[in-house]
Every structure is written in C-alpha cells, then in structure tokens.
VEXDREN-2710 file (C-alpha; in Angstrom, 1 decimal):
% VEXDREN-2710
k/r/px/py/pz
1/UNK/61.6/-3.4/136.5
2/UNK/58.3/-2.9/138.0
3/UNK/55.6/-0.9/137.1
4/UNK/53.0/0.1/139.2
5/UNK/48.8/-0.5/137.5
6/UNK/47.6/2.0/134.3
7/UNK/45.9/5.1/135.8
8/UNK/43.6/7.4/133.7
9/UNK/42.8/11.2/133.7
10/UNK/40.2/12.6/132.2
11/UNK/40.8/15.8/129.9
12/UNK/41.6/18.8/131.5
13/UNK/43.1/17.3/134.7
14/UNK/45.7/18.4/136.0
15/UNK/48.7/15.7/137.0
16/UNK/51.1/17.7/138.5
17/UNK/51.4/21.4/139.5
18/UNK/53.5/23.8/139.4
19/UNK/55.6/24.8/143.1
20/UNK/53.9/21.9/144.8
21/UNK/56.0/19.6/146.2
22/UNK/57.0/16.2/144.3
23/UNK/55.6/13.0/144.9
24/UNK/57.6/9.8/144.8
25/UNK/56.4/8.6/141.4
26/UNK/56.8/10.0/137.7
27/UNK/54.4/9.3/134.9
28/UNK/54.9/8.0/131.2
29/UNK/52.3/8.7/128.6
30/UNK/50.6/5.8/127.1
31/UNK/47.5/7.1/125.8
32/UNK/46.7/10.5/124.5
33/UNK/48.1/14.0/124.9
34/UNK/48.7/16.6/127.7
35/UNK/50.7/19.9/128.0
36/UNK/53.6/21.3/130.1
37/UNK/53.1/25.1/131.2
38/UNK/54.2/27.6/134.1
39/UNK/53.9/30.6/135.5
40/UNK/57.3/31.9/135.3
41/UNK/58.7/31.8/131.5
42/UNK/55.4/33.0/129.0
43/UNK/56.5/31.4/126.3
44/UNK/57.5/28.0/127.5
45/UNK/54.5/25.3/126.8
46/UNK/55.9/21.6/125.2
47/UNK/53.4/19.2/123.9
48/UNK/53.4/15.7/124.9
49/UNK/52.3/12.2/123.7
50/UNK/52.7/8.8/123.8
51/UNK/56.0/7.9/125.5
52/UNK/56.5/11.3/126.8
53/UNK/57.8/11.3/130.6
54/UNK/56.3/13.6/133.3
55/UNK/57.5/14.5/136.4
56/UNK/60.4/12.8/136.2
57/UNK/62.9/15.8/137.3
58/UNK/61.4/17.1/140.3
59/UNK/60.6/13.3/141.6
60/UNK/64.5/12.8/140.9
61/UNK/65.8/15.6/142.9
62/UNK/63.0/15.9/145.6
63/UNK/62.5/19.7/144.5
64/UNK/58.9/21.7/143.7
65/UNK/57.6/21.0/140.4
66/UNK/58.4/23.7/138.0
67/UNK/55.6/23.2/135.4
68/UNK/52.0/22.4/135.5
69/UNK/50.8/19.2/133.4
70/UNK/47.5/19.3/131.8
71/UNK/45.7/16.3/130.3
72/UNK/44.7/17.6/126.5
73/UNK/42.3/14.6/126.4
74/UNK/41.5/11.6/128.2
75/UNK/44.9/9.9/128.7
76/UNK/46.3/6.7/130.3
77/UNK/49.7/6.9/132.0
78/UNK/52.4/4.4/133.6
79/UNK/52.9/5.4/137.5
80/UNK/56.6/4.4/138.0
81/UNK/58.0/4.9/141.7
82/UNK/61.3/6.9/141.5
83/UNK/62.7/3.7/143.0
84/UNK/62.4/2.0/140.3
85/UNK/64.6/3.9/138.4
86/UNK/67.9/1.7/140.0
87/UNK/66.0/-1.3/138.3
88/UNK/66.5/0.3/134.7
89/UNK/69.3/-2.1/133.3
90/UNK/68.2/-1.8/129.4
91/UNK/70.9/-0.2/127.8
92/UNK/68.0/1.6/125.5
93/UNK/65.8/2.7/128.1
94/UNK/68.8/4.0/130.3
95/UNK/69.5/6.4/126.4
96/UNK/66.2/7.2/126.6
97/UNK/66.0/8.7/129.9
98/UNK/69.3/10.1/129.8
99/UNK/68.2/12.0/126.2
100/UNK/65.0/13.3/127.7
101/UNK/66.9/15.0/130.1
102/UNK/69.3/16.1/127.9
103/UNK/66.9/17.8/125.5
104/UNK/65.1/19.1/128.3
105/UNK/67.7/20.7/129.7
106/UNK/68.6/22.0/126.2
107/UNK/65.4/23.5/125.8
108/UNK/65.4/25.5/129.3
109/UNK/68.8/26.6/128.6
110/UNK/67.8/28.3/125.3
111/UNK/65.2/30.1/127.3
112/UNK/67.6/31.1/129.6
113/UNK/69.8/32.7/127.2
114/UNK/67.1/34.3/125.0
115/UNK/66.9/36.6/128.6
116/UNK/70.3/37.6/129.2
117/UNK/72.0/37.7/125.8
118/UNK/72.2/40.9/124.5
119/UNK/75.1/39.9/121.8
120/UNK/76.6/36.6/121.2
121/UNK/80.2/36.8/119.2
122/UNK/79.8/34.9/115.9
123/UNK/81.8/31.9/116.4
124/UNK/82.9/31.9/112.9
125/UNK/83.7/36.0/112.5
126/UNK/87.7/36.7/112.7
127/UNK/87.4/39.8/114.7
128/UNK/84.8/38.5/117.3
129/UNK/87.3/35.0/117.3
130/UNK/90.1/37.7/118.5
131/UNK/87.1/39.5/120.9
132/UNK/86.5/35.8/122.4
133/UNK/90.2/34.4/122.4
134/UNK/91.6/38.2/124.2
135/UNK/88.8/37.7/127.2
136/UNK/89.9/34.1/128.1
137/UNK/93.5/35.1/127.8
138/UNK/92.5/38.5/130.3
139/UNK/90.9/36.0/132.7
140/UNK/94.4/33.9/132.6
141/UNK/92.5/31.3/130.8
142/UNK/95.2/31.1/128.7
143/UNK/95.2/27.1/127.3
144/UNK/91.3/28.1/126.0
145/UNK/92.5/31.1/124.3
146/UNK/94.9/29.0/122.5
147/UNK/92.7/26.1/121.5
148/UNK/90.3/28.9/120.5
149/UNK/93.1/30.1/117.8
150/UNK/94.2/27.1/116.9
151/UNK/90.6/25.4/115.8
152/UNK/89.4/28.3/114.3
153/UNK/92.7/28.0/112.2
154/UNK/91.6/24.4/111.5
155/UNK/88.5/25.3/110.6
156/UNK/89.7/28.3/108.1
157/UNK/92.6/27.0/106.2
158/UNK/92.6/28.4/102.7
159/UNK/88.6/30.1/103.7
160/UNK/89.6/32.9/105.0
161/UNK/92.4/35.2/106.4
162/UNK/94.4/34.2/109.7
163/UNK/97.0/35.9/109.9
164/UNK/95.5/38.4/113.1
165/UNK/94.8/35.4/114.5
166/UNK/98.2/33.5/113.9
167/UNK/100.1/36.9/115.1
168/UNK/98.0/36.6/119.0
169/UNK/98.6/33.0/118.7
170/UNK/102.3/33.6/118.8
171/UNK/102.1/35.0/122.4
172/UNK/100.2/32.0/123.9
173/UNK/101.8/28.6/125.2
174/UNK/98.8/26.0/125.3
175/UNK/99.3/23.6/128.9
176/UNK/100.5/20.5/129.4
177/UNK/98.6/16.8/128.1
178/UNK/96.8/15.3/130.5
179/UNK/98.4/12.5/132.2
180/UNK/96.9/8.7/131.8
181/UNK/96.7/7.2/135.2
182/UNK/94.4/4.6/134.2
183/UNK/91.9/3.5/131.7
184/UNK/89.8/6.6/130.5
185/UNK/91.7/8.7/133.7
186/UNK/93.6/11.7/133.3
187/UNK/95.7/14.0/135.7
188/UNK/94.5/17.3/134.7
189/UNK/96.0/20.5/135.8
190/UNK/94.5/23.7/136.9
191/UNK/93.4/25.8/133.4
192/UNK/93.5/23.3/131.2
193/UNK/90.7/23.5/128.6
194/UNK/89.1/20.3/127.5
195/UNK/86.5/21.9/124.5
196/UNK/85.9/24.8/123.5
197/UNK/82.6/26.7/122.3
198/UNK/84.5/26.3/118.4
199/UNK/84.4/22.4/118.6
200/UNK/83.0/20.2/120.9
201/UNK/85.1/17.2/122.0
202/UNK/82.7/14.1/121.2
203/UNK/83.5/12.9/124.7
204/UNK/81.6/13.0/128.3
205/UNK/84.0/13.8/131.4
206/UNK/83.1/12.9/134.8
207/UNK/84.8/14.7/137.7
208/UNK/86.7/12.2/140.2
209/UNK/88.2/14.9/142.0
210/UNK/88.8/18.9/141.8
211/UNK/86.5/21.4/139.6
212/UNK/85.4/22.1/135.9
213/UNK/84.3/25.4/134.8
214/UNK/82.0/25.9/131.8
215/UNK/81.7/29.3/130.0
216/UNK/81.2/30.9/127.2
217/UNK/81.6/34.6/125.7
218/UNK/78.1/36.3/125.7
219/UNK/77.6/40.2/125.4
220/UNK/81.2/40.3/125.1
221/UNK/82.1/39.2/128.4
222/UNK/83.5/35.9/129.9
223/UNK/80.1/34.2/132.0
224/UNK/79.8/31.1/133.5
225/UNK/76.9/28.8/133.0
226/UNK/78.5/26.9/136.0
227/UNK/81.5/25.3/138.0
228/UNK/81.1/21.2/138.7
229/UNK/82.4/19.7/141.4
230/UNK/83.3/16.0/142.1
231/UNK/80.8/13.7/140.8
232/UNK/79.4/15.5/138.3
233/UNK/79.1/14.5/134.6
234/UNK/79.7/17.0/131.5
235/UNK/78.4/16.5/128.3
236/UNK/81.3/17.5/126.0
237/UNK/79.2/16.5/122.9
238/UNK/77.8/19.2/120.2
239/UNK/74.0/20.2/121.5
240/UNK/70.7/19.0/119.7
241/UNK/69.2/22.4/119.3
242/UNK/71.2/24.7/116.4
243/UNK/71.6/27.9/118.9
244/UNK/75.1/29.2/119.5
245/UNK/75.0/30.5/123.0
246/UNK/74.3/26.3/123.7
247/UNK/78.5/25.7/122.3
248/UNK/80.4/26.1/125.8
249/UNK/84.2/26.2/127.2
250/UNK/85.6/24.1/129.9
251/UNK/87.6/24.4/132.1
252/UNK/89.8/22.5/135.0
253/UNK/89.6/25.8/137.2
254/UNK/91.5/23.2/140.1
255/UNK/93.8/20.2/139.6
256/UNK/91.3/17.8/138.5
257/UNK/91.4/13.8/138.1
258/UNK/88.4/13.2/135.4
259/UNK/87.3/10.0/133.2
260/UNK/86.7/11.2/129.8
261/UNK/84.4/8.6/127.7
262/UNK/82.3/8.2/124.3
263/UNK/79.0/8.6/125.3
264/UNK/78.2/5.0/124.0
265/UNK/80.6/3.6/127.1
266/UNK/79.0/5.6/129.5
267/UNK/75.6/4.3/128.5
268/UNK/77.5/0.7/128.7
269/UNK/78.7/1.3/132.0
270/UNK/75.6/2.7/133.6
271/UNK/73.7/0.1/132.6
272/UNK/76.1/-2.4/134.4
273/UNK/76.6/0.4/137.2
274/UNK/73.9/1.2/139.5
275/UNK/75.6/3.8/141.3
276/UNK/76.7/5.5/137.7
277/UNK/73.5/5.0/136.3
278/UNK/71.5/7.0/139.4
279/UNK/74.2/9.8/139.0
280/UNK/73.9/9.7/135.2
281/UNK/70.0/10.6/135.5
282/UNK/70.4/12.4/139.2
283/UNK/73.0/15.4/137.8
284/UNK/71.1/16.2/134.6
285/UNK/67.8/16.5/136.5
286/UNK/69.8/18.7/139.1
287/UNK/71.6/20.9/135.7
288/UNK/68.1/20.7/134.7
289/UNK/66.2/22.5/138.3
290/UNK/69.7/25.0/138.1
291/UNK/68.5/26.3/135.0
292/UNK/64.7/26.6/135.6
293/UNK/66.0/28.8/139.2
294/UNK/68.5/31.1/136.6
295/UNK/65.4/32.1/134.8
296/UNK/63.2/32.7/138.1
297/UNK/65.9/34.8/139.6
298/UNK/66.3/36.5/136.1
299/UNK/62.7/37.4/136.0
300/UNK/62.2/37.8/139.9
301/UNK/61.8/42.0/140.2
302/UNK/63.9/42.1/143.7
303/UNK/67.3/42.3/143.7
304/UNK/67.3/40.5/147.7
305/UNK/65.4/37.8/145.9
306/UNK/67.1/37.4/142.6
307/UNK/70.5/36.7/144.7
308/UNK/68.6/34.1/147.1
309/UNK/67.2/32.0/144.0
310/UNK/70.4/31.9/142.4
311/UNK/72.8/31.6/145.6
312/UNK/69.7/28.0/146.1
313/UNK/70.4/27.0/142.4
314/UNK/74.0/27.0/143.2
315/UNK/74.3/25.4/146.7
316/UNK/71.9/22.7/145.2
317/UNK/74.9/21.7/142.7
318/UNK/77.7/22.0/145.7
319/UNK/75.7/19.7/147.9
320/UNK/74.3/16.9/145.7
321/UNK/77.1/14.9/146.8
322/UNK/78.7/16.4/149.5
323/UNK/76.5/17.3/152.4
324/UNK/78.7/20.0/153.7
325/UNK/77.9/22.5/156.0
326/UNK/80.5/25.3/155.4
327/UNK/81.0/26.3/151.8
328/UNK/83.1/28.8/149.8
329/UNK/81.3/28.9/146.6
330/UNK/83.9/28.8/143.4
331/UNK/81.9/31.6/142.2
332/UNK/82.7/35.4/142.5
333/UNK/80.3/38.1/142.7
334/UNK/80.9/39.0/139.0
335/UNK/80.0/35.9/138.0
336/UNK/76.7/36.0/140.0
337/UNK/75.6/39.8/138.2
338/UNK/76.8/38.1/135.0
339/UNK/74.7/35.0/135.5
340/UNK/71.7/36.7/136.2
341/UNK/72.0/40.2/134.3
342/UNK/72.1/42.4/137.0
343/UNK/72.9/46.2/136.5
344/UNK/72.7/47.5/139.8
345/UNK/74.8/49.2/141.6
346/UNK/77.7/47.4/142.9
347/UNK/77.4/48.9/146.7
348/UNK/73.6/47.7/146.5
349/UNK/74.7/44.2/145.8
350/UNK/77.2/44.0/148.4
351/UNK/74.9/44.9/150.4
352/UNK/71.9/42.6/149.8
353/UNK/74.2/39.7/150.4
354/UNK/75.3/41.0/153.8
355/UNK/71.5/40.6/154.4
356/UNK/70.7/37.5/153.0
357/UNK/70.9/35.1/156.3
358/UNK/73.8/32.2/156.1
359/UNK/75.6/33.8/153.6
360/UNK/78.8/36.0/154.7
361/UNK/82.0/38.2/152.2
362/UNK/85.0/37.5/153.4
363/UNK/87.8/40.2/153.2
364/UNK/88.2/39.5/149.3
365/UNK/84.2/39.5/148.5
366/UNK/84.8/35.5/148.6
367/UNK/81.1/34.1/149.0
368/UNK/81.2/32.0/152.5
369/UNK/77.9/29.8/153.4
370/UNK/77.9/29.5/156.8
371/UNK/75.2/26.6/157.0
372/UNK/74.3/25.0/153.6
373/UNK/71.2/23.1/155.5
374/UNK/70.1/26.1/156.7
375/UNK/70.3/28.3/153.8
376/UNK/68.1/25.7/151.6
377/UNK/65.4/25.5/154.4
378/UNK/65.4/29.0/155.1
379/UNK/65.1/29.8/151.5
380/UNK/63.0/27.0/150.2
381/UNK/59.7/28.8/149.6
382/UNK/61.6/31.5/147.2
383/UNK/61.8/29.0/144.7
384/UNK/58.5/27.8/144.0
END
C-alpha cells in the first residue's frame, strides 16, 4: 500500500471541518494530538493521538464532514488517498480499520440514545422481560418473543422465579432452523430472529438477499434502529461500550439468504476479498453517517426538516448498493416518530410528508420515493 509524503499542521489548525464537503484522502496521526468537535451534539469532543484516523468516514462515503478536527499541537500526519484503501491486504490493519469504525459508531449510537430514551426495560428484570417479550409478540414478532423467554430462562435457572415467564412461553411456537445451502449460507424465512437484545450471537451476518430488521424495546415500545438490505453486514457480536440500549434484536422481516460468520473469518476473507473488504469498511462508515443524521434530525427544531434528515439517512442505506430510482421504504411512519421522538400531531406529520418533494403515501401511509437521485440532491444541504 502506498502512502502519500508526511504533512505537518501547526497547533490550532484546523484539518477538516465540519459540513464541508470531503476530500479524497483521510489522515492518520503520527505525531502529536488534535480534537474531534461539532456543532450539532454539545457534548461530543474525542481526543486523538498517535495512530488515531481522521476523516476517514466521510472520505469513505463521499458525504459532508460531520466533525471539525483541531490540531492540539504541532502534529505530523500520514495523507492516505481513499484509494488506497483496496490496497489494505494485512489482516491486522484490515481489524484495525474495521474496529475504529466500530467503536465509532458505538460511540455516536450512545449519543443517540441518551436523546430519545426516556426508559430502557432492564434486560435482567422479570416483569420488564414479559413488558419486552409481549411487544415483539404484538408486532407478530413472534420467534423473538420466544428466544427472549427462552434465554432469559437460561440465564435464570435456580436465580430467580420463571414461572410468569414459562406460563407466556407456552403460547409461543419459535420458527423453523434455517436451512444450510452452502458453507456459512442459510435459507431464512420471514420473522425469524437471529439475536436477541438478551444474548448476542458471537457471529456477523451478511445479507445475500431479502431484509434484516434490528430493534430493540426502548420507552416501552418496539423501535427500530434500522432495516438492512442486501449487502449489508450486521455485527451480531456483544458491543464494546457497557450501555444497554447498544444490545439489539434482529430480525429477517423478508425471506432472507444470509452468510453468518465468526468475525475472525470475515477478517480472513476480506483480507483475500477486495470486493468484501471495501463493503466491510464502506457499510460501517455508511451505519456510521445514518447515526450522526438520527441525532441532527433529533435536535433539528422543524418538524419539515426533522423528516427530510431522516427520510436522507435512510435512502442513503437503501441506495448504497442499489441505485434505484423508485423506492418503498421498509419503514412505516411509526417507525419514523419512534426513530426520531416525535410527539406531534399525527395529521401534522402526514402532512409534512405530503410536502416534502419526491416523497409520496400511498393508500396504506406506505412511504413511496419517487426519485431517490433527486431526493438526495434536493435535500443535500439539510444535512450539513
């Protein structure tokens, strides 16, 4: 892999900025310290030294930066071209890059949640385990409801009482296996859970074909964080950062085909894979832009604007690899006041979409973009 010369800052300069448009190049600290800020989240400012990487996500994904970097003294950086990154074939720099953007997107996601959580069920609490397993099973998420029951059991045995939670369990029938079709390949049919927010699965599951939907109960309701579409990878394994509302559900919300891997093989097989190893770093970076818009629209004031930031964050993940011009999005308008917090009206919301341009309800509130292109151009300047 080829680097591009040393450049220097001196202290106090600024190397990127926040809502200006990325450059083709990313920076890793050699020398020296700087500081990630923005405009948008107070309390969000992460410290950075040697071997810290800047700029990386917004290079990645060809979207506005969403932070300012500072230089906290006179430092020396690598200037890498995003090109490069298909070069990477070192099985420990391929981890590295792949953790950075997996703690960064960690850390965002906390941020996001410390802003719409009002209540988060204890995961360990009988009654709120019979709050969490009831609201799957009302949303005909049945097979999550039972695995739900069924680890909390596990994780009980002679602890604690079960018996409320044996008596629902006796009214639920968990869905089929998944079928092998080939090595690490499954058939898996529509509401089939593959982790739960109880126990995480130690396994990484990338979408061949069909959806996955991750949720999780917060303020006592059923929201999802968001719905993947072929190509995508999920990270099944327990997060870095000990905060509940980060332990999620998922879901096959369609009849799914889906690899399912230890994380060490898909490191193995990115490294050997170029087109794997771009997706591996290109899907976290978008995750990563998707949860930085969640907070903007959560803390934009306008309820017009709010639903334009998030309706971007969303079409951004539908189109990442699938240029299509016509969309339904898999999400219903629930899950949009849900995912952002919203408490107005319901007639007021209806009718901000109706006025948002590209974006049409069909006769059952189905969201419908009419020109995905469009939208994103049209919109582009709400998100920086």
């Amino acid at each position: 892999m080829s680097y591009n010369i040393t450049e220097r800052f001196d202290k106090s300069s600024i190397l990127f900025n926040n809502g200006e448009s990325p450059k083709d190049y990313f920076y890793i600290i050699t020398k020296g310290r700087a500081v990630s800020y923005n405009s948008f989240y107070e309390n969000y400012k992460i410290s950075l030294k040697e071997g810290s990487i800047i700029g990386l996500i917004s290079a990645i994904i060809k979207e506005p930066y969403y932070v300012t970097t500072e230089a906290l003294d006179d430092i020396e950086v690598l200037k890498i071209n995003i090109n490069n990154i298909v070069q990477i074939t070192n099985k420990e720099l391929v981890s590295r890059v792949s953790n950075y953007l997996s703690y960064i997107l960690e850390t965002w996601l906390s941020k996001y949640y410390s802003l719409v959580i009002k209540n988060k069920v204890d995961l360990y609490n009988k009654e709120d385990i019979l709050i969490m397993a009831s609201i799957y099973k009302n949303n005909n998420f049945i097979d999550a409801s039972y695995k739900i029951c069924i680890q909390y059991i596990e994780l009980c045995k002679n602890e604690c009482n079960t018996e409320k939670v044996e008596q629902f369990l006796k009214y639920l029938k968990p869905k089929k296996e998944p079928e092998l079709i080939e090595k690490n390949t499954y058939k898996v049919k529509k509401g089939y859970c593959l982790y739960t927010e109880i126990v995480s699965s130690n396994h990484v599951y990338i979408i061949k074909s069909g959806r996955v939907g991750i949720y999780n109960i917060i303020n006592k309701k059923q929201t999802v964080r968001l719905i993947y579409p072929e190509g995508y990878i999920i990270n099944g394994y327990p997060p870095s950062l000990e905060y509940k509302p980060l332990q999620t559900t998922a879901i096959a919300i369609e009849d799914s085909v889906i690899e399912i891997l230890k994380k060490e093989e898909l490191i193995s097989a990115a490294n050997k894979n170029e087109e794997l190893r771009i997706g591996l770093i290109l899907v976290t970076a978008v995750k990563v832009n998707n949860v930085t818009l969640k907070i903007k629209a959560v803390k934009e004031k306008e309820l017009k604007n709010k639903l334009i930031i998030i309706l971007y964050s969303i079409i951004k993940i539908e189109t990442l690899f699938k240029k299509e011009k016509i969309i339904k999005l898999p999400y219903k308008i629930k899950d949009i006041i849900d995912m952002i917090d919203l408490n107005n009206d319901i007639k007021a919301i209806y009718a901000e979409f109706e006025n948002i341009k590209h974006i049409e309800l069909d006769t059952f509130k189905n969201i419908i973009v009419n020109n995905t292109e469009s939208f994103l151009e049209e919109y582009e300047n709400y998100i920086r």
